[in-house]
Wavefront OBJ file of the C-alpha trace (Angstrom):
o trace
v 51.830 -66.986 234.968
v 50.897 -63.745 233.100
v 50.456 -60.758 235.385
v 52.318 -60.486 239.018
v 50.403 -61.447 241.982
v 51.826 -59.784 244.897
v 49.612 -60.954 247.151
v 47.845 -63.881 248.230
v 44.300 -62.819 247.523
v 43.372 -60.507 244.841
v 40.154 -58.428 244.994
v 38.475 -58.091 241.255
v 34.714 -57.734 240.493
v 34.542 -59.839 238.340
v 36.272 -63.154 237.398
v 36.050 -65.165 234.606
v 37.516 -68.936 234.934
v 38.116 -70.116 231.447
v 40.180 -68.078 229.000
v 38.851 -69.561 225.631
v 35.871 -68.050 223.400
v 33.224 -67.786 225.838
v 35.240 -65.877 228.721
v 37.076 -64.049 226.634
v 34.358 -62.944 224.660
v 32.441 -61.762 228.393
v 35.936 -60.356 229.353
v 36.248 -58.119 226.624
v 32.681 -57.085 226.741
v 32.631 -56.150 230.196
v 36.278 -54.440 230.536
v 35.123 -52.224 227.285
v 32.591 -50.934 229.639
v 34.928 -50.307 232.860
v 34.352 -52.916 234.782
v 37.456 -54.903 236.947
v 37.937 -58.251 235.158
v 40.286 -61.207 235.904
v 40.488 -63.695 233.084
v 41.793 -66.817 234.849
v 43.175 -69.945 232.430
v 44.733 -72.774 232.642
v 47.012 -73.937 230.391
v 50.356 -71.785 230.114
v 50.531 -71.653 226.174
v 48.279 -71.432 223.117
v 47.238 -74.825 222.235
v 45.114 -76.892 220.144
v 41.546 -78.003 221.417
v 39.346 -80.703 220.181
v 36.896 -78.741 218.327
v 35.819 -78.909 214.488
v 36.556 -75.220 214.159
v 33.390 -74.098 212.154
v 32.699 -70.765 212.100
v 29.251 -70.002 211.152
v 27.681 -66.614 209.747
v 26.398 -65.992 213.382
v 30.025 -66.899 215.354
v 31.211 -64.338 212.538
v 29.328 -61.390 213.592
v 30.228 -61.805 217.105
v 33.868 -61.719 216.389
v 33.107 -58.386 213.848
v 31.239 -57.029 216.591
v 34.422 -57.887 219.317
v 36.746 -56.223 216.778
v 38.207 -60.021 215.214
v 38.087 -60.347 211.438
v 39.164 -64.143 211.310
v 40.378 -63.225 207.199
v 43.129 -60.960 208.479
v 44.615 -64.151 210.314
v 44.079 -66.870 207.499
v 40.546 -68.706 207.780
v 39.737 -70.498 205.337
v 36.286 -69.815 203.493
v 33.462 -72.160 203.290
v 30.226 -72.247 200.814
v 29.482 -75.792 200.910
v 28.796 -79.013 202.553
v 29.415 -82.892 201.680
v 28.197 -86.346 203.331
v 30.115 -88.958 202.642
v 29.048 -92.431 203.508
v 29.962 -96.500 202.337
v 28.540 -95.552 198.945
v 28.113 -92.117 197.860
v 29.235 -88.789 198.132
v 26.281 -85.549 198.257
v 27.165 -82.133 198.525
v 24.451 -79.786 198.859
v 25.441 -75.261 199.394
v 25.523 -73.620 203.007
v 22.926 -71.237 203.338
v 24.871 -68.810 205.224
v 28.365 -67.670 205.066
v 30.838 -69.728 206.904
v 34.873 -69.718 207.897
v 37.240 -71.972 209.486
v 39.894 -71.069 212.155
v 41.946 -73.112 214.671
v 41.245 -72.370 218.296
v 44.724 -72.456 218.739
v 45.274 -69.138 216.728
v 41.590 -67.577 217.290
v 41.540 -68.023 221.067
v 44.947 -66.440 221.006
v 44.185 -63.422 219.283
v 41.115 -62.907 221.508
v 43.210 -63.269 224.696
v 45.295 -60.498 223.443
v 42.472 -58.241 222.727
v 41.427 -59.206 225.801
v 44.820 -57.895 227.445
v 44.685 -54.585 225.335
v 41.316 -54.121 226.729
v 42.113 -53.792 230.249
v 41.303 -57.135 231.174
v 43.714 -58.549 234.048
v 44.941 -62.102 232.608
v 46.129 -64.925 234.751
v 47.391 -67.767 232.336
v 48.680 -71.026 233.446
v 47.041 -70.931 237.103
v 44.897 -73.804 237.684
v 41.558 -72.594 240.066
v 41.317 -75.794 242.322
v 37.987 -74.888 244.332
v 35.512 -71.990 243.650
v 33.837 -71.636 247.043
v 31.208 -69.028 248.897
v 32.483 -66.549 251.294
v 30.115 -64.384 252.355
v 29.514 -62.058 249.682
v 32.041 -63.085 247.482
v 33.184 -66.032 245.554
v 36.719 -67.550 246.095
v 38.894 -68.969 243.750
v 41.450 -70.537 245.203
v 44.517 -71.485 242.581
v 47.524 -73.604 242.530
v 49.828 -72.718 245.201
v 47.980 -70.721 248.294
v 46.546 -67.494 246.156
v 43.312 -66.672 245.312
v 40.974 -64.810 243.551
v 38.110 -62.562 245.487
v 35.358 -61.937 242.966
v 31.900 -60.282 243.693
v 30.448 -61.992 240.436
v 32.063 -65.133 238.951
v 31.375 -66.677 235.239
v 32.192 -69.665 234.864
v 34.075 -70.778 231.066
v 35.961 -73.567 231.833
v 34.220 -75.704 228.080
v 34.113 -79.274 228.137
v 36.366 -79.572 231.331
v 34.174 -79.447 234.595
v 35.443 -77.656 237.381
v 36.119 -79.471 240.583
v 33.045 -79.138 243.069
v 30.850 -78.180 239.765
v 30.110 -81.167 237.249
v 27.105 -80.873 234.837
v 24.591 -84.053 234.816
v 25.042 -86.221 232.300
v 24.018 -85.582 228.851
v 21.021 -86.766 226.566
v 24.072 -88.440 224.094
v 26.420 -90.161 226.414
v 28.949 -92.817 225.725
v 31.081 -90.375 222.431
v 34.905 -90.336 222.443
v 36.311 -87.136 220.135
v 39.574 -87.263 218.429
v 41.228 -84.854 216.406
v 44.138 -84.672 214.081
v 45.631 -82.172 211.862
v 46.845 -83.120 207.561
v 48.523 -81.168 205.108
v 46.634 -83.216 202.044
v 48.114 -84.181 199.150
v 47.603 -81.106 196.439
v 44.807 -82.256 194.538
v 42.660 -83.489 197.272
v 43.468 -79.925 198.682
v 42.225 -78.336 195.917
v 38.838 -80.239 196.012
v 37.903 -80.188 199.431
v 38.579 -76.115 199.381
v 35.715 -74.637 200.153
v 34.129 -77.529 201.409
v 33.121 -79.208 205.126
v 33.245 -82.889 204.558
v 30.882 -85.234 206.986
v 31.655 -88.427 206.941
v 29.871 -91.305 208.628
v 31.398 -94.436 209.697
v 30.532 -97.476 212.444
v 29.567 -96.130 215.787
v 30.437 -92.743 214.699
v 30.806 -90.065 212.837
v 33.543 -86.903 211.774
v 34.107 -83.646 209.810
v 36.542 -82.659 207.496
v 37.486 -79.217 206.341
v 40.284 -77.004 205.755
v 41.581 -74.438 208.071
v 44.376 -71.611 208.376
v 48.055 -72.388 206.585
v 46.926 -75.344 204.224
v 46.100 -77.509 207.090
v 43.028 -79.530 207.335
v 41.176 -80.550 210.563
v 39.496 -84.056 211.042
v 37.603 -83.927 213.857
v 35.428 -87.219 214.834
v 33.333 -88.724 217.523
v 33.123 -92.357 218.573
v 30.691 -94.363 220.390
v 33.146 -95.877 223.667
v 31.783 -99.088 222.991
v 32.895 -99.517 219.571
v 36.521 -97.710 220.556
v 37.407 -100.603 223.035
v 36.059 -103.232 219.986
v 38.532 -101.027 218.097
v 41.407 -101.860 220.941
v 40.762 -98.405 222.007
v 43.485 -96.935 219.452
v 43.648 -94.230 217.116
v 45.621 -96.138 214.238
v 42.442 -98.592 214.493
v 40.159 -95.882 214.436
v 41.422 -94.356 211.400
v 41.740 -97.200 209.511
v 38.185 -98.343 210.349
v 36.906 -95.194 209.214
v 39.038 -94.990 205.917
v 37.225 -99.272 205.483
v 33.799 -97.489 205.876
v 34.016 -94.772 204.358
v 36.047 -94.472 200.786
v 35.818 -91.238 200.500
v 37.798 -90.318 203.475
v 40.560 -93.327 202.180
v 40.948 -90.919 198.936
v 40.784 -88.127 200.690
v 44.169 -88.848 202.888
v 45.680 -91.008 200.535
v 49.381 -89.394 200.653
v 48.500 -87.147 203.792
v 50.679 -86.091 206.502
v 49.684 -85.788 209.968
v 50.782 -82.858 211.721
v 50.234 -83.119 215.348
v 52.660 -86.578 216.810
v 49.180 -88.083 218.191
v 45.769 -87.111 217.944
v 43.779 -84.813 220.258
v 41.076 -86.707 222.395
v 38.265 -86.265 224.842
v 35.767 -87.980 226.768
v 32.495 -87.479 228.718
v 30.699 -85.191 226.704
v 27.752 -84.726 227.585
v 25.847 -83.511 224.516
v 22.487 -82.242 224.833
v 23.259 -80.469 228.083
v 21.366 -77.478 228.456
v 21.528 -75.633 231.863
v 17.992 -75.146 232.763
v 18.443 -72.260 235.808
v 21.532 -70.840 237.904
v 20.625 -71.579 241.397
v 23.900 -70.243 242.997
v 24.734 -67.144 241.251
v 27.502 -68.428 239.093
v 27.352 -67.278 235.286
v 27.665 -70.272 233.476
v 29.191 -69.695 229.552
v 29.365 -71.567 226.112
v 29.817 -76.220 227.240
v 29.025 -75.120 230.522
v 25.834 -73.986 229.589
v 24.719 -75.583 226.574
v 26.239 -78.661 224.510
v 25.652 -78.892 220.931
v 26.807 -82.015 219.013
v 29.654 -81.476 216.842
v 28.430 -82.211 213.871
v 26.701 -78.864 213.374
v 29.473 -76.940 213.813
v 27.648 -74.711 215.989
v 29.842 -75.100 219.309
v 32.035 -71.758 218.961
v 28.778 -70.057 217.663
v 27.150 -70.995 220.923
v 30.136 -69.930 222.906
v 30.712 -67.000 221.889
v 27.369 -65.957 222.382
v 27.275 -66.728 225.464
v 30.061 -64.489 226.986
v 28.792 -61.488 224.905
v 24.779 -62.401 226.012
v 25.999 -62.825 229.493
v 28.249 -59.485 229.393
v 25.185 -57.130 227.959
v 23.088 -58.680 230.771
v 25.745 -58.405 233.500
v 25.792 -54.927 232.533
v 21.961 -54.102 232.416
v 21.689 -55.430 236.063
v 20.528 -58.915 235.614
v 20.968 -61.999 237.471
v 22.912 -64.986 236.415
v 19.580 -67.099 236.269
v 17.170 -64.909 233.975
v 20.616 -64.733 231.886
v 20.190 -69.020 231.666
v 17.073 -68.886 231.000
v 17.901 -66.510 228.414
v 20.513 -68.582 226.724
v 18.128 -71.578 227.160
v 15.439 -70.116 225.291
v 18.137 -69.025 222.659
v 19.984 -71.993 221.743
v 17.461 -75.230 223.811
v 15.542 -76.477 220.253
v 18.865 -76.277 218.697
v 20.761 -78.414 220.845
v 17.370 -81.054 221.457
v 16.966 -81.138 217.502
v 21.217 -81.535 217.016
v 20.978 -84.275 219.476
v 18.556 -86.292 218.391
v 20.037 -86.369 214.637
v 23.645 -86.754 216.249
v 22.111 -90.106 217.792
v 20.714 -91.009 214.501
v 24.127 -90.827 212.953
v 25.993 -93.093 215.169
v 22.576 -95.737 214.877
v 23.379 -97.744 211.757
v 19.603 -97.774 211.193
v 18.425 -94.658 211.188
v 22.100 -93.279 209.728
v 20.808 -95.573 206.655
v 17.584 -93.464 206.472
v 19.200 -90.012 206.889
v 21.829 -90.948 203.976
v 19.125 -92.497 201.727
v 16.976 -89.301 202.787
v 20.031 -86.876 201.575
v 20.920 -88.391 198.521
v 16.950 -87.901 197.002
v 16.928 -84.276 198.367
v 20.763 -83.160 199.111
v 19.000 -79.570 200.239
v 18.238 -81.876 203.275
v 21.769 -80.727 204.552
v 21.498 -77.063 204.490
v 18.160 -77.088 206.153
v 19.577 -78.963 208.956
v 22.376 -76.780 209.188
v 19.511 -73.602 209.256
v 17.491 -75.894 212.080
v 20.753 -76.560 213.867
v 21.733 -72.737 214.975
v 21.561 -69.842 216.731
v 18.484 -67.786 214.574
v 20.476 -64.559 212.615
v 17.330 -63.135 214.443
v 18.571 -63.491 218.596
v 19.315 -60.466 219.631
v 20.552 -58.789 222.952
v 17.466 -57.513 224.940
l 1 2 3 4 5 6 7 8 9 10 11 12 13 14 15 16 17 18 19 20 21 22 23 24 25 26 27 28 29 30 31 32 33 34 35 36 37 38 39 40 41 42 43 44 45 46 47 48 49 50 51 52 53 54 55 56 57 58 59 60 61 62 63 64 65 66 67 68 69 70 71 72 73 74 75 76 77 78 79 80 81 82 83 84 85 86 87 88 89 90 91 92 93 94 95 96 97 98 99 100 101 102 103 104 105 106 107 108 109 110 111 112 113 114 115 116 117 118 119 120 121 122 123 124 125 126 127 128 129 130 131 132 133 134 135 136 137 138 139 140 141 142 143 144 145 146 147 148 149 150 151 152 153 154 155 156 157 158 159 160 161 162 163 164 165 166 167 168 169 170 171 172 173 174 175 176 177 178 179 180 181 182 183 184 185 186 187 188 189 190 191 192 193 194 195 196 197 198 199 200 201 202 203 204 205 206 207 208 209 210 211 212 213 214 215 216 217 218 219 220 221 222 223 224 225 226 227 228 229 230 231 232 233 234 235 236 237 238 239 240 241 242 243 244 245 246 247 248 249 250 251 252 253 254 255 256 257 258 259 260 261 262 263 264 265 266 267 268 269 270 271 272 273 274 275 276 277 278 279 280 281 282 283 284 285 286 287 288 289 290 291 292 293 294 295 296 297 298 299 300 301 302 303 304 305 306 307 308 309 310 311 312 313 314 315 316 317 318 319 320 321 322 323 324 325 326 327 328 329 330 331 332 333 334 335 336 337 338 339 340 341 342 343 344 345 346 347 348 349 350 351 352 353 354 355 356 357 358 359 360 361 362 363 364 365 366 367 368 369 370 371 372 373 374 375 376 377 378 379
């Protein structure tokens, strides 16, 4: 655990369960103004997530604006984007300015800005209930402590809470996986620059390059056709590499660098939090959940902490804050959702491809469509 805790119960005005881009990005908003923040998180070490680590022009000017400059730690740059499919490849320019970063090393580096804020950091304590008490919240952790809090926002990303589970999703039913390659030199060299989509059966997944010559694959299943698969990665990936040549060349001679691939379940995409009811500040999956194949997730997230911060700050509740983020990011995640279904329907995947190879500018207008406006700004 990071910090001593003396006592059983600690008194904070704020506490922030989730210690990954949304609450940090809240935490360090609201300790730069003076305010008593506890950043509570779970896991005792950095570590990987499953995420496609896509850092869009908007995600960028958050981080500016937090003091982060992903370049200074290694993200790689991206101008352009490629679908891949059984027969062709189209690659079509980004309209905005774009980076890639692990989580690993970006929520790290925001977790110690975080510390060198003031924030009060808690890492590797569990919260098992978040209960009412009068006027405060309580968090209890592992063990017997706990957390007093007179506000609490809520962070914890695609892992519900116990006692607070979102409703199911619009798109139901998706498995993610990830996995990290060092490619072989030449296919290196030609997916630089680039974020690779590549559709398979039942699914679909991104390629792109990150920090230290490693590349991320990142891909969602439907459940369904995992268990016809045997329910096993080496299946998966071979299935993918049958439908999909593009992604056989492109880790022909790869090495895998994690020992098994990172996976997830119930995600419920197309979530969007419609009103707070019970005072609790809800952040980044929590709130909203944006298909992956956007790459608009982190952009979302870290949007969220900062828009909830600034309106913390200015004195308003947690539900005209949701209703805030709703109108901010709702037609994004509908319109992702309904084109992420599309993808893992053989049908209409067959008109979207045949769609993108007439008019490959297709692709960067749905990546426009697909995310936070440059426009959104704070009220």
């Amino acid at each position: 655990m990071e910090g001593s805790v003396e006592a059983k119960e600690r008194m904070t005005e704020i506490a922030i369960i989730g210690g990954g881009l949304a609450g940090c990005a809240a935490a360090i908003t609201l300790a730069r103004s003076g305010r008593e923040v506890t950043l509570i998180e779970k896991e005792p070490l950095p570590h990987h997530k499953v995420c496609g680590e896509f850092l869009s022009q908007e995600a960028l000017g958050t981080l500016t604006g937090l003091g982060i400059d992903p370049a200074e730690f290694g993200a790689a740059s991206l101008h352009s984007v490629r679908l891949a499919d059984a027969q062709r490849v189209t690659t079509s320019e980004l309209p905005f300015v774009a980076m890639s970063l692990t989580r690993k090393r970006l929520d790290e580096e925001l977790w110690q800005l975080a510390q060198r804020v003031g924030v009060r950091t808690l890492r590797g304590v569990r919260v098992q209930q978040l209960q009412r008490r009068a006027a405060t919240w309580e968090a209890k952790l592992d063990g017997e402590d706990s957390v007093a809090s007179s506000t609490t926002f809520l962070a914890t990303g695609k892992h519900d809470l116990t006692g607070q589970p979102r409703p199911a999703g619009v798109q139901s039913g998706m498995v993610g996986f990830k996995m990290y390659y060092r490619l072989a030199p030449g296919q290196a060299q030609d997916l630089a620059g680039h974020v690779e989509l590549v559709l398979f059966q039942g699914g679909y997944g991104g390629l792109q390059p990150v920090e230290d010559g490693m590349v991320n694959l990142c891909c969602l299943i439907h459940r369904d056709e995992l268990q016809r698969l045997g329910g096993k990665w080496e299946n998966l990936l071979e299935a993918m590499q049958r439908d999909c040549s593009h992604l056989r060349e492109r880790l022909a001679g790869a090495e895998p660098l994690l020992e098994r691939p990172l996976a997830i379940s119930h995600i419920p995409y197309g979530f969007i939090r419609q009103e707070t009811t019970d005072g609790i500040w809800y952040l980044g999956d929590q709130a909203a959940v944006i298909p992956s194949f956007t790459g608009d997730g982190m952009s979302i997230a870290l949007h969220s902490g900062h828009l909830a911060a600034e309106m913390y700050l200015a004195g308003e509740t947690a539900d005209s804050y949701q209703k805030r983020l709703r109108n901010d990011v709702g037609r994004q995640v509908s319109l992702a959702t309904v084109l992420s279904r599309g993808l893992v329907w053989s049908p209409s995947r067959c008109l979207f491809t045949t769609l993108v190879r007439g008019w490959p500018s297709v692709l960067g207008v749905v990546a426009s469509k697909t995310r936070i406006s440059a426009d959104v700004r704070l009220a």
